[in-house]
N, C-alpha and C positions, 0 to 999 in steps of 0.2 A: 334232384337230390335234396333231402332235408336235411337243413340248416342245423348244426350241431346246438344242442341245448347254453342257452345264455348263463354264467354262473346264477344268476338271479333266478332262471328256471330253474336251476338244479336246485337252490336252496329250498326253494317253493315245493318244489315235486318232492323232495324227503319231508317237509311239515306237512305235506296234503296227506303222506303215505300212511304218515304214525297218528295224525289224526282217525283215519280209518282204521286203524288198530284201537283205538279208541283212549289215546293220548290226551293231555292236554296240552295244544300249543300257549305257551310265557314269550313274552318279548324276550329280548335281549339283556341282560343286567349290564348297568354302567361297567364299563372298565374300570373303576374305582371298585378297589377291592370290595365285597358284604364284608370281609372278616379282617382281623389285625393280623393275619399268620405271611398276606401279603401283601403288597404296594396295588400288585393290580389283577386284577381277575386272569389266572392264570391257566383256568381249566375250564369247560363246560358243565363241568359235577362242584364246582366251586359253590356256585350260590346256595346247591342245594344240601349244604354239608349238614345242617340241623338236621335235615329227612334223611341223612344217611346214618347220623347217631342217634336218629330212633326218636326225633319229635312228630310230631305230626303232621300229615303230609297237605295241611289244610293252605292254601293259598287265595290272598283275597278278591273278595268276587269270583268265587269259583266254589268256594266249598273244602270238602277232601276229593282228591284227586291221586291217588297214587302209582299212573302212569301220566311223565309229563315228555315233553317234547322243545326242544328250543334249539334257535341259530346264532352260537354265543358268541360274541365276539371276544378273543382273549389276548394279551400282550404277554410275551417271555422276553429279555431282554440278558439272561445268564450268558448268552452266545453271541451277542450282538458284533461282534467280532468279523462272525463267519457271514452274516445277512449279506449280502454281495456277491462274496467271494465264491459263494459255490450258488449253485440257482434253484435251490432247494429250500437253504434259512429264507425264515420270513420272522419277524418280530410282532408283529399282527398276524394272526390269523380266526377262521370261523369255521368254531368247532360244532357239528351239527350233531346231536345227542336228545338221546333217547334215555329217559331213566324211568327205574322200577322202585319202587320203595314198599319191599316187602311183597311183591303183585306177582310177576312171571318172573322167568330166570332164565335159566341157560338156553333151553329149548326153544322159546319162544323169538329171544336174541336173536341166535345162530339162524332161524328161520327166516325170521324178517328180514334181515340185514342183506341175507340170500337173495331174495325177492325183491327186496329193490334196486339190489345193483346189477342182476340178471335179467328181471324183469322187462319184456318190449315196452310194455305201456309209462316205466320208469326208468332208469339208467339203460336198460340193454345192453349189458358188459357179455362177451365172449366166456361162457360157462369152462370152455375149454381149458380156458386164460389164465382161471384162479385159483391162488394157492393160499394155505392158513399155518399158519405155527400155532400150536396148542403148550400149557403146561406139562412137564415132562410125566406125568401120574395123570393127567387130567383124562381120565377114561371117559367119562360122561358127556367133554365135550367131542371127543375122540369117534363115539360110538355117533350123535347128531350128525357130524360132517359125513361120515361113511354110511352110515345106513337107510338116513332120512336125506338126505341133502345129496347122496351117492358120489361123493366127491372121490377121486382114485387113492390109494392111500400113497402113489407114490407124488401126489400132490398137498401133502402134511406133513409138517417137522414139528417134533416136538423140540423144545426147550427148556433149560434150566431157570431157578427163579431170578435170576439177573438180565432174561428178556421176555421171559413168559409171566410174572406174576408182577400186583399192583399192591403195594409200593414194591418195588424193584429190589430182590433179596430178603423180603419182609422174615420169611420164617427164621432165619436164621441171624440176622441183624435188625430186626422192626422195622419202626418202629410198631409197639403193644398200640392196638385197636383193630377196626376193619381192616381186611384186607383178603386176596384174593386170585388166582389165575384169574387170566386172560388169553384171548385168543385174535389170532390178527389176521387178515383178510388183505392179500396182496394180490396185486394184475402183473401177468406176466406183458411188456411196454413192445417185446418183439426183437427180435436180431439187430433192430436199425438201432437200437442201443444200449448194443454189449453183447458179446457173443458167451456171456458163463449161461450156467445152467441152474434151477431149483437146488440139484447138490450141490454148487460153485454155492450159494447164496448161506445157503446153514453151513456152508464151512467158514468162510471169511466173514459173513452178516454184513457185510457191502451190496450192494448193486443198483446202477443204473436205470437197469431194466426191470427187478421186480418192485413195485413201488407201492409199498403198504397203504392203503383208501381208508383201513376201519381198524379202527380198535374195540372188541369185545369186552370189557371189565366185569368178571363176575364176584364181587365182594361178599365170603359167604362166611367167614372166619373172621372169630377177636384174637388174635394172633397176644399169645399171653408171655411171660418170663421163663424161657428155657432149663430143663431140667438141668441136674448136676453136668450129668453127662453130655450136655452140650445138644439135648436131643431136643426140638422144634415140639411148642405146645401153642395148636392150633383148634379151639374151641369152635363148633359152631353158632353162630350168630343166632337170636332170637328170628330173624328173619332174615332171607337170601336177597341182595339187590344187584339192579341191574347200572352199569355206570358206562354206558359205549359212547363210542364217539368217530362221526367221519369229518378226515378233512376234506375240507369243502375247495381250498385250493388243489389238492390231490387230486379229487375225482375229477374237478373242472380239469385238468389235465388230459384226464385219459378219456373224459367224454367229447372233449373237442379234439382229441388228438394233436396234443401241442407241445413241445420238449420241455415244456419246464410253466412254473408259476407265470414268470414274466412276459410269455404269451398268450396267456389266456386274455381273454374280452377284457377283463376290469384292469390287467397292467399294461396289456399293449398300447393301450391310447395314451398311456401316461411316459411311459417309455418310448415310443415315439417323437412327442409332444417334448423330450428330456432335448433328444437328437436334434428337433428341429431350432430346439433356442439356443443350441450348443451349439450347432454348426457340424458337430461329429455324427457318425454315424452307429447306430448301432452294431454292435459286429459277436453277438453272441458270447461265447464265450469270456472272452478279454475285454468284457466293458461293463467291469466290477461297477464304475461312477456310475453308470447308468441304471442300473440296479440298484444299486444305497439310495440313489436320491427317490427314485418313482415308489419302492418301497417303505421308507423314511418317511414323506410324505405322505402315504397312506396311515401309518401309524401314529402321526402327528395330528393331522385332520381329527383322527376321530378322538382321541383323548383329548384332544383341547374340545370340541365338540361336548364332552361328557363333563364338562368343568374344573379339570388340571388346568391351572395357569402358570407358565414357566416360571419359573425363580431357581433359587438355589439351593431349596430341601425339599427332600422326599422325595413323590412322585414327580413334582415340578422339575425338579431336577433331573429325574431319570428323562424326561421327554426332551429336556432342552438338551441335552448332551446327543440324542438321538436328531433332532434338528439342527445341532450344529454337525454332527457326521456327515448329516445329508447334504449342510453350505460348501463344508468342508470339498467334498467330493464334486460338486456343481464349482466351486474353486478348481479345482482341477481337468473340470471339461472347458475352460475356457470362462467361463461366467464370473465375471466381475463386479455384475448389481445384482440388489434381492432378486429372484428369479420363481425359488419355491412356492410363492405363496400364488402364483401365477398357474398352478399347477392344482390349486384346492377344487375349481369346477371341476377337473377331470373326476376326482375323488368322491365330490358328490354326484357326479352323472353315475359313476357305475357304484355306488353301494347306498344312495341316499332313496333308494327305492325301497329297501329292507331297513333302512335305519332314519327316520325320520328329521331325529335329532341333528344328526347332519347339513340337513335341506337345511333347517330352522337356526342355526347357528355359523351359517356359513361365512358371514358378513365377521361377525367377529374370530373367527376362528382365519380367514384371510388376514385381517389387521394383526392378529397377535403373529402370525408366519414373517408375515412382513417385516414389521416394527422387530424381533428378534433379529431376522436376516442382514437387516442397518446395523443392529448392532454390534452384532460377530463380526459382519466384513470388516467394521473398524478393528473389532482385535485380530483380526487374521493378519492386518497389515500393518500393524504393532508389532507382531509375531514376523514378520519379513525385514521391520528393522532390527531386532531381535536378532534372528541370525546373522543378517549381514552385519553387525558389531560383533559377531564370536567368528565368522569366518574371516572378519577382516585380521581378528588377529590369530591366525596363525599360518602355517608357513605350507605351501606348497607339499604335498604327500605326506602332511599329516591328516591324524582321525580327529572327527569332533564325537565325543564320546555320547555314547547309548544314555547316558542320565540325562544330558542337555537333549539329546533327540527327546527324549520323553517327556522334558520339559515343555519343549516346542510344541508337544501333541497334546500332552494334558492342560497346559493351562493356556497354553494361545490359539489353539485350534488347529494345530499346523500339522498337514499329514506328513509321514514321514518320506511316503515317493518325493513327496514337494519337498523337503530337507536333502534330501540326496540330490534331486536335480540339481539344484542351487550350489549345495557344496562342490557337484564335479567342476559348478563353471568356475572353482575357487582352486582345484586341484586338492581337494579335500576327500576323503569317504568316509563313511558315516559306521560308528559302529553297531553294525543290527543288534548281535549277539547281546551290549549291553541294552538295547533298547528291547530286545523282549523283554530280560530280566528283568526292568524293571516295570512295564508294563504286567507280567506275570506277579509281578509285588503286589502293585495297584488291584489289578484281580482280584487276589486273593482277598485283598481286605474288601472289596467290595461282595464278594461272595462271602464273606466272615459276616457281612454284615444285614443281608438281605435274604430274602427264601422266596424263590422263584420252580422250585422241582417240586413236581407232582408229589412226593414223598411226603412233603410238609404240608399237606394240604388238612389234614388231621391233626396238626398242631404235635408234632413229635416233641417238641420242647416241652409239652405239656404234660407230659405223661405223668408227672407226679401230682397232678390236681385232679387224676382220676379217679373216681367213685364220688367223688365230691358236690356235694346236690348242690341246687341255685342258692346263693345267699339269700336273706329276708333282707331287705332295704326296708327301713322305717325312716330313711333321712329327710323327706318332704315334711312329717309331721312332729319328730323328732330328731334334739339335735346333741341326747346324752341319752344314753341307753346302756343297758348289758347283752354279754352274747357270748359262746363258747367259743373258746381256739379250735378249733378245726381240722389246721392244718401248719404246719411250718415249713417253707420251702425256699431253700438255699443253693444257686447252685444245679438247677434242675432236680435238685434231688430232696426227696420228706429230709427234714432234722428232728429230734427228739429234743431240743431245747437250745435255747437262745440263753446268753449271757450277758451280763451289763459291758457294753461295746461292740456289740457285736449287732448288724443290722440282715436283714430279709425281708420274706415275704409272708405276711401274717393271712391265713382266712377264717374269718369268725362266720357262726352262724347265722347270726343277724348284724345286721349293720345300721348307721346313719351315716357314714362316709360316704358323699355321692362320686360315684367312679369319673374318670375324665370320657367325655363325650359330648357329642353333638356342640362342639365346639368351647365347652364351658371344663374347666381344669377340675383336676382331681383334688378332693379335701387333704387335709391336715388337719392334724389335733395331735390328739393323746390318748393312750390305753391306760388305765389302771388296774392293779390287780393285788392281793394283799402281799404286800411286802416286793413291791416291784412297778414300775412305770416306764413305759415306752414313748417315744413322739413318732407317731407316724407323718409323714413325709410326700406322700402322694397317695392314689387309690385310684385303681386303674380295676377291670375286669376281662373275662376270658367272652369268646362268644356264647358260650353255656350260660352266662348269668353268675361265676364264679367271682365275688369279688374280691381282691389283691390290695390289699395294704403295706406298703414299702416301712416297715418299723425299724427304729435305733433303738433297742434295747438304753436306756439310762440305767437304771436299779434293779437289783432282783435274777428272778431266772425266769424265762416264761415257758412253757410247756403245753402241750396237746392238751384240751380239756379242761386247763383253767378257765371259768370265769370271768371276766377282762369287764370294765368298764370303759365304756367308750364314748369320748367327748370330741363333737368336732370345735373346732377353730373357729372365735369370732368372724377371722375372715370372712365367713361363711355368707354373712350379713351381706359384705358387700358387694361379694361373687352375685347375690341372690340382686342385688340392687343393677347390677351392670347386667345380667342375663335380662332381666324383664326390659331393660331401656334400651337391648336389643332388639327384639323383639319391636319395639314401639320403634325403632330406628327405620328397620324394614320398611314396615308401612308408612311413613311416613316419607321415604323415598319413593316408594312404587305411587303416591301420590302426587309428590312434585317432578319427578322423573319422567312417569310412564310405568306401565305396566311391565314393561320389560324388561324391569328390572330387576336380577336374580342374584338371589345369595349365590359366592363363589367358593365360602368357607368364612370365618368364625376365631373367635380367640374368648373368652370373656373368663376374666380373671379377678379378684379385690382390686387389685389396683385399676385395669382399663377394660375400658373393652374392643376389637377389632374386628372389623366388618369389612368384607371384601364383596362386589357386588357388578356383574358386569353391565357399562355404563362405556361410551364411547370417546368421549369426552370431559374434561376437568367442572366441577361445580365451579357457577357463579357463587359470588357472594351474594347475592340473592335468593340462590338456593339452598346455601349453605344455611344462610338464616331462617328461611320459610321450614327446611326439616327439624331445626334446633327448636324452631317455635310452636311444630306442631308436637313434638314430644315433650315439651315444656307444658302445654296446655292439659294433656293427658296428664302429669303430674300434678297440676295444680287443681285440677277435678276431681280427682282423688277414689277413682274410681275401682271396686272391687276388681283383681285376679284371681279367677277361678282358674279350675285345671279339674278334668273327667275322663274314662276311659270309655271309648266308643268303637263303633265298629267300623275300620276305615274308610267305605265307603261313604258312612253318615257323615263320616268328616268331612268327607271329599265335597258333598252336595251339599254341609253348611258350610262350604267356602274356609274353611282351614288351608293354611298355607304348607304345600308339603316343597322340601325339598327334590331335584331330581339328581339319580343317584342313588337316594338313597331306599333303604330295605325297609320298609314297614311290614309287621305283622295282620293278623286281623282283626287284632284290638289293636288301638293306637291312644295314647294321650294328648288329649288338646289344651291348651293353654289360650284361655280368651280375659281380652280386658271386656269388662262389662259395661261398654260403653263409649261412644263415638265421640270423633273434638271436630270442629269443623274444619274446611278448605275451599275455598270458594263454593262454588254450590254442591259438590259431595261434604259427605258424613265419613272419615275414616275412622276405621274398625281397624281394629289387631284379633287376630284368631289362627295359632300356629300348634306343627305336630311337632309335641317337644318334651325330652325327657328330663328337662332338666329342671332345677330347682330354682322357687321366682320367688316375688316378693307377693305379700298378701293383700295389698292396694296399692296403686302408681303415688299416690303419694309418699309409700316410702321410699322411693329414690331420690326424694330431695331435690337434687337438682341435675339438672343435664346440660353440656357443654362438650362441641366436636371441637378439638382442636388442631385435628387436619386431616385432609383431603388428597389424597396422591396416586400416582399410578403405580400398578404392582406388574404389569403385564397386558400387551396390546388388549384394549375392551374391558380391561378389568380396573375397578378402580378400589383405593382401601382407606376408609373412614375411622379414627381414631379416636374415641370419644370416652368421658369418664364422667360417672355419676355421684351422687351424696356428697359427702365430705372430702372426694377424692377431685368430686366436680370444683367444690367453695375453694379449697386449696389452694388449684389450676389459677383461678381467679384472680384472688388475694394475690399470688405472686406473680402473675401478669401487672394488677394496677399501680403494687409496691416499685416492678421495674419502671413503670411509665413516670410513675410518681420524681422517680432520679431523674427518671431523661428529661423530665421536662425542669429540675430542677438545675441539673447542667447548662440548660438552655434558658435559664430567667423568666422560665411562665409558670404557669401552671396548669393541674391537667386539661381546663377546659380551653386556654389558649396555645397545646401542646399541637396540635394539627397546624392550626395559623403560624404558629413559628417554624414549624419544616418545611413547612410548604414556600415561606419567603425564603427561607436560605436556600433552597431549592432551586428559586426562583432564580435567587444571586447566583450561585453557581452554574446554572444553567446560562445568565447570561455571559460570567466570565469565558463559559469552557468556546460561545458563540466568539466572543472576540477574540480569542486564540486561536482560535481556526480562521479567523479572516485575518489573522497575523501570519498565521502560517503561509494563507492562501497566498496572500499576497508578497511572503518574502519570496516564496516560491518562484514565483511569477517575476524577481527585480525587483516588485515595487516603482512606484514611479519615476522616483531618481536612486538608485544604487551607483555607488563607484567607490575604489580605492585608490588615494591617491598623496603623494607624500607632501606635509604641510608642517613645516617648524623640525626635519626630523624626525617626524615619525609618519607612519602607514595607519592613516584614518579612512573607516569605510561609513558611507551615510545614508542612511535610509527616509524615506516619507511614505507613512501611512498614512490609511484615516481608519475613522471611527473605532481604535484603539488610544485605552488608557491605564493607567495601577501598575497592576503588576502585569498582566497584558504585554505592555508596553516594556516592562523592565527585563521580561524572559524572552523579549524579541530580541532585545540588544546584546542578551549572553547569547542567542543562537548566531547572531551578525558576526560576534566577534569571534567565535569561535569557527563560523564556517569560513569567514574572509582571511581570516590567517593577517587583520590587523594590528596593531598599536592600541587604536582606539575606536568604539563604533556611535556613531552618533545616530540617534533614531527620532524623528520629529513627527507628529503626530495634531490632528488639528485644532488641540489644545493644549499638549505636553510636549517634554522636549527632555530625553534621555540619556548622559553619555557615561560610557562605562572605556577603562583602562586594564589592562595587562599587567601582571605584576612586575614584568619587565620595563614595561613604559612608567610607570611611575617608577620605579630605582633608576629611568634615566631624565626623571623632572616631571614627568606628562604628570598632570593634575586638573582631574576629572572635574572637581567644584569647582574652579577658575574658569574652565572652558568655558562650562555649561552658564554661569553668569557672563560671558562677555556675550557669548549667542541668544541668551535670555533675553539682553540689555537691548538687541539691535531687533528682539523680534515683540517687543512692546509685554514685556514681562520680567520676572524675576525667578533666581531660584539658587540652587547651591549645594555643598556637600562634599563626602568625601575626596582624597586623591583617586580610588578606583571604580565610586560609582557615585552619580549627581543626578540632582533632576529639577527641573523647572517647571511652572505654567505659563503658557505663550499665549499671544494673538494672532501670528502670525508664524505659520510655520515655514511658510516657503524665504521668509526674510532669515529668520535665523540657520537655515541651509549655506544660504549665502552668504550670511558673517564667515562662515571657517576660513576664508580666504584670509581675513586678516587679523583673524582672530588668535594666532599664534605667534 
């Protein structure tokens, strides 16, 4: 019997298929969103959203190509809720798609999609098996399944546009753009799970058993502003495209024949592997933990993989919270130590065959699992004292209320089955009811705040920047120019004018505002216009090339169509100074580091700049200084920045440095220093693909200074460094503080080292005779005892090699632990006694003592009623005076 197809076959046999149709297969795009509409690559038709709005369908090293093919990898996280709980969510998945842009449509779809998943020599699905739902009007695709494809018709349902069409209700709620019917391709699974029927399935849109493999998307309509009457204005497109998509967990399903995702070849070994370090077993249904964590884990792996490093915004954030669900739930199979990151081989054994990136980053993508996994379990068990201080107070058959559960879950990790356990053994229960609600809170703002549905993939937010051609950006060679108002938009919606106080979004026809990107912030300045001025505030742009200027109206009225002068912001100057001594920063790590070394992400602003770079361990001071010196040198050369547009592979093969991740065109701009500084026997070069705005020779940055080094996240480290007069500043008030310190301390700066270093010394050697003070009180000491002399309770000790104070916080520790009068401490050249406030209000006097014991041990000394002290020769003699020396 042959061996059911491997997912990785299956992936392979759908690119070999559409290759033959004469596709072009693309890798995979990062999970890092191409576009700003979302966090992370949400769809298979995501990357190609320009070639859906009608740019060019040109891709580099390739040409035009307007049938493509790829095995996308995507994250949705809107549900992540459900990923466990039912064995269907998944939060990662690969989505395998086939697109048209403007080439074949419906016919050809519907055919192919047929043939490969019936096909012997391809899928080989049971013809018998499959069913389709079409749009409820969609004749054309209605007429292909039935006459060409001879499908039965009582094996097609039609649909209305809230499950048949893309975006989902489009004609009557939009969003205005593409959009389109579709049609879906489902396997009947069999009696062994679920005994409804094709009708059971279009009545409720539930089932087990029919289990949708393909989505059809036929985008053939600009879906426009609905008439009075309420009646759907659906234009057709300049050109029909094709936007399908199978999932590739799905079909590995039904081609291996296995009840769910978490069986197939790539989760079983990990799922297993969950069981076996858990001691639990897996039991199907009821072993949600086992599920979260081997799914979580796969989801993890590969975005940190694609260069997300956990922290606490944005995408970072979405991941860590996804890795802490997965601690979370491996918390609850019994698992006490990191555990997860033990589990990243499995993840590259089954997907690091189609995704390279994986293999190659495996090393740090373990260490960052890791090192987060330390540090949640400490809050998980912060989170367990947590509760047990709110269940300790309160009282047998009361509730601990749904706000505090949702505390426990949102800020300490703490699941809620684990808060109910705990509380039953308190005689406490827990109120669910308020822990959804306010879990459903949290929701909501997280959903208020993010766009994760297929919907948004066309930027509905954007609809009023429609018709809107690319801005002219003149801000490289110009940095005060004029340009038309464009557009005003407030609000998602055009305004007809702006008044003084009143702030939005400005789009002129030309610009010098450089937008925020590629790590370097967005301008500021000012508009002018007659009888009116605005300060613009940021400058952001759309994926189109639309650029957005955030204005506060000051003076005046502004309007469509004015005129505007537009000036940016000196700042500009020194954004352009910190961007290019980025750049130089770069290489000048991948020089003393290693080549391995990769930008993680970016900051560069007027005042600093920030560099995130994965790196496995802390810089020496060593290296700190050898990168400081080798971009110091490149300023002091002074050597020309050029910048040219070329074609990205010319750039590739002159060794420009590209980001991964990221989207390049087939033109690209490079930014080269013209000119090498040395390094031991290499020459380092800077030469990177870069859109942002630089300085005209490295000598205008003046000066360059890192001022620290830190880690951001397991592999990844963050360099903080600032140039020109932001650099001299740093400086000046570093030397001014040293300047004090050392004048606090009676030197100056060049004897400011030598003097920490000896009091250093001193204090090292006191805290040394304290501890052998301690040791040794510890221990008795040689002679300890209490014993009553004159009416009072004296205890006595003999040390050695203590003296000072030493010696003088031995005798508060004696007298206070003996429960003394008086303690006498002798030492083998000092001699300490210290009194009670009581023993002196009944005569005892501390100076008197310590002079008759001084006198008999060939010394002198004296002092208070409560504390004395002498120099001795002899310490064992004056031990031996107390006898009658009272």
């Amino acid at each position: 019997m042959t061996a059911p197809l491997t997912t990785f076959e299956i992936r392979e046999k759908y690119l070999q298929f559409f290759e033959s149709k004469g596709h072009l297969r693309l890798p995979s795009h990062s999970l890092i969103a191409p576009d700003p509409t979302t966090l992370f690559t949400v769809a298979g038709m995501q990357p190609f959203k320009p070639q859906f709005m009608g740019a060019a369908a040109k891709f580099p090293g390739h040409g035009e190509n307007r049938r493509v093919t790829t095995a996308q990898k995507c994250i949705r996280v809107g549900d992540i809720e459900n990923v466990g709980r039912t064995r269907r969510h998944l939060s990662l998945f690969e989505m395998m798609g086939n697109f048209s842009f403007g080439d074949y449509f419906k016919r050809e779809a519907i055919l192919w999609a047929w043939e490969f998943l019936t096909g012997p020599e391809w899928m080989g699905m049971d013809p018998a098996r499959m069913y389709v739902t079409i749009y409820e009007d969609d004749d054309e695709a209605h007429g292909y399944w039935t006459r060409e494809i001879g499908l039965p018709e009582g094996h097609i349902h039609r649909f209305g546009a809230d499950e048949n069409f893309w975006p989902a209700d489009a004609p009557l709620k939009g969003p205005n753009g593409p959009c389109g019917p579709c049609s879906e391709i489902y396997y009947d699974r069999g009696p062994s799970y679920g005994d409804d029927t094709w009708a059971d399935y279009a009545r409720t849109r539930e089932s087990a058993r029919f289990l949708e493999v393909w989505n059809l998307v036929f985008p053939q309509y600009d879906r426009q502003d609905p008439k009075e009457d309420g009646t759907p204005v659906l234009l057709d497109l300049p050109f029909k495209n094709i936007d399908t998509g199978m999932g590739l967990e799905r079909v590995a399903s039904v081609v291996q024949d296995v009840p769910d995702f978490y069986s197939n070849d790539v989760f079983k070994p990990i799922v297993e592997r969950v069981a076996e370090l858990s001691g639990k077993p897996y039991e199907g249904e009821v072993s949600v933990s086992h599920r979260v964590v081997a799914e979580h884990i796969r989801s993890v792996s590969m975005t940190v993989a694609d260069g997300v490093a956990l922290s606490n915004t944005g995408r970072g954030y979405v991941i860590r919270k996804i890795l802490r669900r997965a601690s979370r739930h491996a918390y609850l199979l019994g698992l006490r130590e990191p555990t997860l990151y033990q589990l990243v081989p499995l993840v590259v054994q089954g997907m690091g065959g189609a995704y390279p990136e994986l293999v190659q980053e495996e090393g740090r993508v373990t260490a960052a699992i890791r090192a987060e996994e330390e540090r949640f379990l400490k809050t998980l068990e912060s989170g367990i004292g947590r509760i047990g201080g709110l269940l300790e107070g309160l009282e047998r058959g009361s509730v601990l209320s749904g706000e505090e559960a949702f505390i426990l879950s949102d800020t300490y990790g703490f699941p809620l089955d684990l808060t109910k356990e705990i509380a039953e053994e308190y005689g406490v229960s827990v109120d669910e009811a308020g822990y959804a609600e306010s879990l459903e809170k949290a929701q909501e703002l997280a959903r208020a705040g993010s766009k994760y549905g297929k919907s948004e993939l066309f930027g509905g937010g954007e609809e009023a920047l429609e018709g809107l051609a690319p801005t002219q950006f003149v801000g490289y060679d110009e940095l005060d120019t004029s340009g038309e108002v464009l557009a005003l938009v407030g609000a998602g919606e055009r305004l007809n004018h702006l008044t003084a106080g009143s702030e939005a979004t400005v789009v002129l026809s030309r610009t010098p505002f450089y937008a925020e990107g590629g790590g370097e912030v967005g301008d500021t300045g000012r508009l002018e216009w007659e009888g009116g001025l605005g300060v613009v505030r940021d400058t952001r742009k759309t994926a189109g090339g639309v650029f957005l200027h955030d204005v506060l109206v000051e003076e005046g009225t502004l309007t469509p169509g004015v005129s505007v002068r537009a000036v940016v912001a000196p700042d500009r100057q020194a954004t352009e100074r910190h961007h290019t001594a980025t750049h130089l920063l770069h290489a000048a790590l991948r020089a003393v580091l290693g080549s391995g070394v990769r930008q993680a992400g970016s900051l560069v602003a007027p005042d600093r700049l920030r560099f995130d770079f994965s790196h496995g361990a802390a810089l020496s001071a060593d290296e700190v200084a050898s990168v400081e010196r080798l971009v110091n040198r490149w300023v002091i050369a002074n050597f020309p920045v050029t910048w040219r547009e070329m074609p990205l592979e010319e750039a590739r093969a002159a060794g420009a440095t590209a980001l991964f991740g990221e989207k390049y065109g087939d033109t690209v701009r490079v930014v080269s220093v013209e000119g090498g500084v040395p390094f031991g026997e290499q020459t380092v070069t800077s030469k990177e693909l870069c859109g942002g705005a630089h300085v005209t020779r490295t000598g205008d940055i003046g000066a360059f200074v890192i001022v620290s080094d830190e880690n951001v996240a397991a592999g990844v480290r963050r360099i903080e460094a600032l140039a020109g007069e932001a650099a001299t500043a740093w400086v000046r008030e570093r030397l001014t503080t040293a300047g004090r310190v050392a004048g606090l301390l009676n030197t100056g700066l060049d004897g400011l080292e030598g003097r920490v270093s000896g009091l250093q010394a001193q204090l090292k050697a006191a805290q040394a005779r304290r501890q052998l003070a301690e040791a040794q009180m510890g221990g008795g000491g040689a002679a300890q005892q209490v014993r009553e002399l004159g009416g009072f309770r004296v205890a006595a000790l003999r040390l050695s090699g203590i003296e000072g104070n030493e010696l003088r916080g031995a005798a508060d520790k004696l007298l206070d632990g003996s429960g003394a009068d008086l303690a006498v401490i002798a030492s083998d050249r000092g001699l300490v006694v210290k009194a009670t406030k009581d023993a002196v209000g009944r005569g005892a006097h501390a100076g008197q003592l310590v002079g008759r014991l001084a006198a008999a041990a060939g010394g002198k000394g004296g002092g208070r009623p409560d504390m004395a002290q002498a120099g001795i020769q002899n310490p064992e003699a004056a031990l031996s005076a107390l006898e009658t020396a009272f």
